[in-house]
C-alpha positions in Angstrom: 0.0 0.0 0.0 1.3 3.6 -0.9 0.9 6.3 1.6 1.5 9.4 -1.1 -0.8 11.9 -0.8 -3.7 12.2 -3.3 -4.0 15.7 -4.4 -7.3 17.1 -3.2 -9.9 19.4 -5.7 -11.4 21.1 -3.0 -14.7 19.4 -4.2 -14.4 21.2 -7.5 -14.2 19.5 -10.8 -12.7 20.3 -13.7 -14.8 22.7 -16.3 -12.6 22.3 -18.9 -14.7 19.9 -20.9 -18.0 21.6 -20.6 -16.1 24.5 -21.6 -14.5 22.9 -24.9 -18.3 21.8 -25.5 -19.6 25.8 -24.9 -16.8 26.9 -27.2 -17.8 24.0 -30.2 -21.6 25.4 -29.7 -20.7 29.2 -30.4 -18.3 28.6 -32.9 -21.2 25.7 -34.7 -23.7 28.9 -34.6 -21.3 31.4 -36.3 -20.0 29.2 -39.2 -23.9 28.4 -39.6 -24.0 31.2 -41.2 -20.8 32.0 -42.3 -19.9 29.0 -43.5 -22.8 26.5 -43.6 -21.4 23.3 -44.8 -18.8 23.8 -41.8 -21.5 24.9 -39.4 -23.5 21.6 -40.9 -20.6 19.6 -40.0 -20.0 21.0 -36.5 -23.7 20.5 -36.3 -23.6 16.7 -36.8 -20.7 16.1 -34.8 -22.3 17.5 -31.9 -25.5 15.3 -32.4 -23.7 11.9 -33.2 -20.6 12.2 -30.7 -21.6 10.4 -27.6 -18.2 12.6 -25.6 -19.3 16.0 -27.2 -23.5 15.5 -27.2 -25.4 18.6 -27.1 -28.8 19.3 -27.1 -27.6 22.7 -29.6 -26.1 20.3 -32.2 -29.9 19.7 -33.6 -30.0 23.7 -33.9 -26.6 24.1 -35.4 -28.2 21.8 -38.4 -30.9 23.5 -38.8 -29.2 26.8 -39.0 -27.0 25.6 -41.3 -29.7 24.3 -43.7 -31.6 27.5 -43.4 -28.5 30.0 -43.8 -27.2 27.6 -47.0 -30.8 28.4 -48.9 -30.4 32.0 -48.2 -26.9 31.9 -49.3 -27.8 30.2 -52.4 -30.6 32.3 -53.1 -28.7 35.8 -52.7 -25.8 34.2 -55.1 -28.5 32.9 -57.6 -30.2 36.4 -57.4 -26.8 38.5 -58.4 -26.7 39.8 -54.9 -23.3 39.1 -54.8 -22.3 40.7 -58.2 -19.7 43.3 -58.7 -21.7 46.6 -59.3 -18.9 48.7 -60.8 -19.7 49.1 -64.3 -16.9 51.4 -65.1 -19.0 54.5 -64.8 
């Protein structure tokens, strides 16, 4: 039997995950509509991961989904087109 000394916590635990999972969530919202195959992907890793599960990862899809039609429909209506028509 050892007799070292087990470090003590104090009763706290360590935040770091749930942190690393709050940081995924924000990051899964802003490329959702920045970047929505990213945002899709962040999305669907946070649904099917059983480490990383979060209720938001359903959200993040959605998002995603939502943000790419826009995107697609502002392209597809010229929104995006360079205006300067050498006036």
């Amino acid at each position: 039997m050892s007799s070292e000394p087990v470090p003590s916590d104090n009763g706290s635990r360590s935040r770091s995950k749930q942190v690393t999972v709050e940081r995924l969530v924000v990051v899964g919202y802003i490329l959702a509509l920045a970047m929505p195959p990213i945002g899709f992907a962040i999305g669907f890793v946070l649904v099917l991961s059983p480490s990383v599960r979060s209720r938001h990862g359903v959200w993040i899809v959605v998002v995603s989904i939502v943000a790419a039609v826009i995107w697609a429909l502002m392209i597809s209506a010229g929104a995006l087109k360079d205006t300067n028509q050498g006036y």
